[in-house]
C-alpha positions as CSV (number, residue, x, y, z in Angstrom):
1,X,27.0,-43.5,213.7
2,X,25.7,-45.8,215.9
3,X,22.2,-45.3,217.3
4,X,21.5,-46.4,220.6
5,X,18.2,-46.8,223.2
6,X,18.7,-47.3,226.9
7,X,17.6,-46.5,230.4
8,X,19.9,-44.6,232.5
9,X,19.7,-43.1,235.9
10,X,15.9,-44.0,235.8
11,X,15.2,-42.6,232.6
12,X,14.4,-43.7,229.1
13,X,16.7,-42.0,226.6
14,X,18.3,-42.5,222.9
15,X,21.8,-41.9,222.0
16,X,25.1,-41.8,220.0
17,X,27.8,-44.8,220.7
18,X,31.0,-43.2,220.7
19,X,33.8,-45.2,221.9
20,X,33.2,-47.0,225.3
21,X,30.7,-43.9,226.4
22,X,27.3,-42.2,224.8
23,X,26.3,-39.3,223.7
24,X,23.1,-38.5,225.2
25,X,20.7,-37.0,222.1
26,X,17.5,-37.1,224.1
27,X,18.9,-34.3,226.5
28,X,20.0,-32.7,222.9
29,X,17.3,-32.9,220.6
30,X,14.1,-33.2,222.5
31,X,11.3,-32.0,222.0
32,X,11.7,-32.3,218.3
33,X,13.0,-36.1,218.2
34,X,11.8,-38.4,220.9
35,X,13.5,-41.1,220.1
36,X,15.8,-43.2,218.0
37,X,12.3,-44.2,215.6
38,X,11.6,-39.9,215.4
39,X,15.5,-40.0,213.8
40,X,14.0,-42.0,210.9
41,X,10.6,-40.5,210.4
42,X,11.4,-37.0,210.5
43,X,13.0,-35.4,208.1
44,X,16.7,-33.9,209.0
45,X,16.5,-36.6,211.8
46,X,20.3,-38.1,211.1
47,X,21.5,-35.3,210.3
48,X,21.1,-33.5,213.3
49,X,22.4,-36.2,215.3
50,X,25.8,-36.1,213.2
51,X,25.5,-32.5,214.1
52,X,25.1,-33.0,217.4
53,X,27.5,-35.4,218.3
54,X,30.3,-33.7,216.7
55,X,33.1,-33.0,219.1
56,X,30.9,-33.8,222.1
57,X,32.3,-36.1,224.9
58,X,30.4,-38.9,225.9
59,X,27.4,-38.1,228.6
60,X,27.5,-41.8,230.1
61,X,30.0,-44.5,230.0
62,X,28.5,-47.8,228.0
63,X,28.4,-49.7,231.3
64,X,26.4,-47.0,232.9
65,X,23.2,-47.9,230.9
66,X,20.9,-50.6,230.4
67,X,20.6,-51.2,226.5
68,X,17.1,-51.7,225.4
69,X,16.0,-52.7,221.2
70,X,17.4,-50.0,219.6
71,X,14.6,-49.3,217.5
72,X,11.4,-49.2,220.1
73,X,8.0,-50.3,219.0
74,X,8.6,-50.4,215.0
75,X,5.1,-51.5,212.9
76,X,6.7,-54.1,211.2
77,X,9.1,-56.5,212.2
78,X,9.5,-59.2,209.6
79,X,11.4,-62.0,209.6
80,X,13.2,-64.3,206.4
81,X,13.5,-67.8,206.9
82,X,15.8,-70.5,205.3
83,X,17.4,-67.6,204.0
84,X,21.3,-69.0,203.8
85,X,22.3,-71.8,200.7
86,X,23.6,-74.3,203.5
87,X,20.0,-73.7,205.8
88,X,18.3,-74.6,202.6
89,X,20.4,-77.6,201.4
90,X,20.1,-78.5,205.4
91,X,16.0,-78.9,205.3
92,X,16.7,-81.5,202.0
93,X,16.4,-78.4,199.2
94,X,18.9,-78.7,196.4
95,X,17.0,-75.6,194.3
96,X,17.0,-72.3,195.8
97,X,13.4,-71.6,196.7
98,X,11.9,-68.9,194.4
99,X,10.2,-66.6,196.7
100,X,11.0,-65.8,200.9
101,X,9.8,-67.7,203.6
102,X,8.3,-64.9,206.0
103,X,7.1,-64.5,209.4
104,X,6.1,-61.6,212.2
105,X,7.8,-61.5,215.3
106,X,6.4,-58.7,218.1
107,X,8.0,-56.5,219.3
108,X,7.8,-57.3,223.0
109,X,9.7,-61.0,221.9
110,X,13.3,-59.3,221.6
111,X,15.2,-58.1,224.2
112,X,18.1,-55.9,224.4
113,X,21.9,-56.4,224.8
114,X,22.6,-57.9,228.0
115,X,19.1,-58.0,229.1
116,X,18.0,-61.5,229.9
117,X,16.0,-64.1,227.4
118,X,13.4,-66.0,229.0
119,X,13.1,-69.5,228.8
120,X,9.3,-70.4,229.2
121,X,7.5,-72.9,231.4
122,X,5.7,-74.8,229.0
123,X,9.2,-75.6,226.4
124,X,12.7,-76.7,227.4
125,X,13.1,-76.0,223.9
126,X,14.2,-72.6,223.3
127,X,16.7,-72.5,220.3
128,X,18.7,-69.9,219.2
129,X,19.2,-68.2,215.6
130,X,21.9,-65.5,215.2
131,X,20.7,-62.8,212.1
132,X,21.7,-59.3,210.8
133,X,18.8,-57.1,210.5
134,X,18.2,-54.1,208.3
135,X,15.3,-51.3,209.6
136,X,13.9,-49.2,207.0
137,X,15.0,-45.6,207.0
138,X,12.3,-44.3,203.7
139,X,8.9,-45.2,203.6
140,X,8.4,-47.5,200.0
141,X,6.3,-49.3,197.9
142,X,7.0,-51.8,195.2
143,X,10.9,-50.2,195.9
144,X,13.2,-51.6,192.6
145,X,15.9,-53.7,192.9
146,X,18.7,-51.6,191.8
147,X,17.6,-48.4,194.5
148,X,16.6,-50.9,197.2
149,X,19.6,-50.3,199.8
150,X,18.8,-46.4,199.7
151,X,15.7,-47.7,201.8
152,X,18.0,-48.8,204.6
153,X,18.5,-46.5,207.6
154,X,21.0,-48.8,209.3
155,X,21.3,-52.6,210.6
156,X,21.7,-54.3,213.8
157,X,21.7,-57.8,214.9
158,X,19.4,-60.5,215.9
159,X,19.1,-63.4,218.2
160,X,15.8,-65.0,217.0
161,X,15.3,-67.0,219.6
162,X,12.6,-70.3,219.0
163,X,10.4,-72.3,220.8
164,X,11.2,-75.0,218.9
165,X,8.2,-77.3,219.6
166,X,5.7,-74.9,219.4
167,X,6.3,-73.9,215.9
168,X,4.1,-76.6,214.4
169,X,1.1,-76.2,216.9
170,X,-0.9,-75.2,213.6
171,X,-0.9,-76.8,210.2
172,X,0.7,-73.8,207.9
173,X,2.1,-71.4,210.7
174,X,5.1,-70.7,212.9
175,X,4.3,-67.7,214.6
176,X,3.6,-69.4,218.3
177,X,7.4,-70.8,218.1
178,X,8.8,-67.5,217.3
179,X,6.5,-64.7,219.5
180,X,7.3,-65.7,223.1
181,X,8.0,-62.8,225.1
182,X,11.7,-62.2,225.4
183,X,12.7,-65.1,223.9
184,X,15.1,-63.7,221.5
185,X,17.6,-60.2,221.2
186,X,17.9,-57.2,219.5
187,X,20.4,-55.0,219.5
188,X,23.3,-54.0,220.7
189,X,22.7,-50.6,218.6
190,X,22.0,-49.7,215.2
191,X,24.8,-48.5,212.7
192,X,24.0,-46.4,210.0
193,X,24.1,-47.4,206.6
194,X,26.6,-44.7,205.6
195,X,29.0,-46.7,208.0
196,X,28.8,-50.1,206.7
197,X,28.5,-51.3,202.8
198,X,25.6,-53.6,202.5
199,X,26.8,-54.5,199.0
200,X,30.2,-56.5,200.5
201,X,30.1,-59.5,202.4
202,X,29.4,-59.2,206.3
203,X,30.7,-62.5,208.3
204,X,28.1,-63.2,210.9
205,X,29.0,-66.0,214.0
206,X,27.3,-67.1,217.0
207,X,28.9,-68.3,219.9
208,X,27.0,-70.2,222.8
209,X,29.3,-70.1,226.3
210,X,32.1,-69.2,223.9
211,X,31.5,-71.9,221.5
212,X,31.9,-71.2,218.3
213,X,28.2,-72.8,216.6
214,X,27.5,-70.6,213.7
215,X,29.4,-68.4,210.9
216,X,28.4,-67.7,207.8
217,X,28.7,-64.9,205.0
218,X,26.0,-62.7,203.4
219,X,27.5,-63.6,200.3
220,X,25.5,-67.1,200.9
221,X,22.2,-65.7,201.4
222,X,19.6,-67.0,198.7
223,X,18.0,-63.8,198.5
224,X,20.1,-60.7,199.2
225,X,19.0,-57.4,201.1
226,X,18.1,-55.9,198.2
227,X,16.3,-58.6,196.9
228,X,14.5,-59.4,200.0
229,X,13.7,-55.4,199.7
230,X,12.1,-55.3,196.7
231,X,9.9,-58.5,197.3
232,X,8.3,-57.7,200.4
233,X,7.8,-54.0,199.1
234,X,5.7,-55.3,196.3
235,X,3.1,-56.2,198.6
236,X,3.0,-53.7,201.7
237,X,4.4,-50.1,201.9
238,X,7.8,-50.5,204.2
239,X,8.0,-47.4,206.5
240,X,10.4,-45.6,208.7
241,X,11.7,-48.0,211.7
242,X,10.5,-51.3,210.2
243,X,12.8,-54.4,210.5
244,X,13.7,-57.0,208.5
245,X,15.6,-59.9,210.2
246,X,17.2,-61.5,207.2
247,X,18.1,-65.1,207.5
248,X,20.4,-67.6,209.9
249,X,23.0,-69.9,208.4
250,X,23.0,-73.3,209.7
251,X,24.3,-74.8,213.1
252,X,28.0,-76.0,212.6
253,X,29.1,-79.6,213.1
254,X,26.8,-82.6,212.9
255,X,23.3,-82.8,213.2
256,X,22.6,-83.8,217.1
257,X,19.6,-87.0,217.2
258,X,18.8,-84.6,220.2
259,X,19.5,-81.0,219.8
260,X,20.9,-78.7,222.4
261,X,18.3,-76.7,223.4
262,X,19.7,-73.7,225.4
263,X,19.1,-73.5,229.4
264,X,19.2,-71.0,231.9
265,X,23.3,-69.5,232.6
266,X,24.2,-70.2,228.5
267,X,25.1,-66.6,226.9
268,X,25.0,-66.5,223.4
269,X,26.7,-63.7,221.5
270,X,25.9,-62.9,218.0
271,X,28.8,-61.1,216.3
272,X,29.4,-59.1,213.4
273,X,32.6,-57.2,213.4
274,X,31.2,-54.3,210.9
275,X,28.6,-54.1,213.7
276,X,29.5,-55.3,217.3
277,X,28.4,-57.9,219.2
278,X,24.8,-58.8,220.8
279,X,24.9,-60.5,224.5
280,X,22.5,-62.0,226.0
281,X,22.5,-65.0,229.0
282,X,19.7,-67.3,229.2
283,X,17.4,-67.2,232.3
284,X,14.5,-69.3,233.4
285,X,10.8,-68.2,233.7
286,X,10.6,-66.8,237.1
């Protein structure tokens, strides 16, 4: 199943993907589940979706609504960095590192698909870092290894977009590069984890106006779902809706003395064919 949030016809609603069109469940299944993050946290919520949905024709055609982060207002959304064996040998590591690098984004610096990112005033330097993301179906605490992916309600994809020279404005941190508002994506929906095998590889690629500039495997990543899981578990309780962004391989071809920071009209499109695709075109601060 893939879940779904989106404004349509001047409303805020959640839904099933089926096909080209989607399934309305917020005309279905309110007042009991108010949303896509309800699903999760309430007991029976997936199921009664599937149950829903079954049979049903498609309420709106997909080009009908305006697709919004598919999980809205999560507590956590944590993000892995240097996550991918040719990222790592990229910053001058040979050894794998032994714990995550981690960060917070906001939840009001992701867009949806299609929406627009927002290059700032202050940077040219918005950068672009395609990522699958996992949100957390069962709330969990120092979660083991071995029953970690039972933890995960679905994934989606990320565009973890980067001010890139304002993520050393203080000596330890990088949370001013990474929390600009609307500076990355989100989306295009979430598919749930009975749908997809998180155990086999998933091929991720990025394309900026069509370009092919990333693609990678998850069998590269340094620390797999599950690990990643059970580490950040050890230390805070992982609940219902929370998402993990896990990791962006490196930018193909040869390093650029100047980088190619992205500017408004560029569209990048983070793919993963398990999943779908997340769109988004660059825009300029108005």
């Amino acid at each position: 199943m893939k879940l779904a949030t989106y404004n349509v016809r001047g409303r805020e609603s959640f839904g099933a993907v089926v096909g080209d069109g989607v399934v309305d469940l917020g005309m279905r299944l309110k007042p009991r589940f108010a949303d896509v993050l309800d699903l999760l946290r309430i007991e029976g919520g997936l199921d009664a979706a599937r149950a829903v949905i079954r049979g049903v024709r498609p309420d709106f055609a997909l080009d009908e609504v305006e697709l919004l982060p598919p999980v809205r207002a999560p507590e956590k959304i944590l993000c892995i960095g240097i996550n991918y064996a040719n990222r790592n040998a990229d910053y001058g590591d040979q050894e794998a590192p032994q714990y995550p690098s981690m960060f917070y984004r906001a939840p009001n610096s992701l867009v949806g698909h299609g929406q627009p990112i927002v290059r700032p005033h202050e940077s040219e330097q918005l950068d672009y870092e395609g990522e699958i993301a996992l949100v957390i179906g069962r709330a969990g605490r120092r979660i083991p290894k071995n029953k970690a992916l039972d933890y995960v309600a679905g994934v989606t994809l990320c565009n973890e977009g980067t001010i890139r020279d304002w993520l050393r404005h203080g000596k330890f941190n990088v949370t001013q590069g990474k929390n600009w508002d609307a500076s990355g994506s989100i989306g295009p929906w979430m598919v749930t984890a009975d749908e997809i095998n998180l155990v086999r590889p998933l091929h991720l690629t990025v394309k900026v106006n069509g370009e092919l500039t990333q693609a990678d495997s998850t069998a590269s990543l340094i620390k797999s779902f599950a690990d990643i899981i059970a580490y950040v578990s050890t230390f805070m309780t992982l609940k219902p809706g929370d998402v993990i962004v896990t990791g962006t391989p490196v930018k193909l071809g040869p390093k650029r003395a100047t980088p190619r920071w992205l500017k408004p009209g560029d569209v990048v499109e983070v793919a993963v064919p398990e999943i779908g695709t997340l769109r988004n075109k660059v825009v300029a601060e108005a």
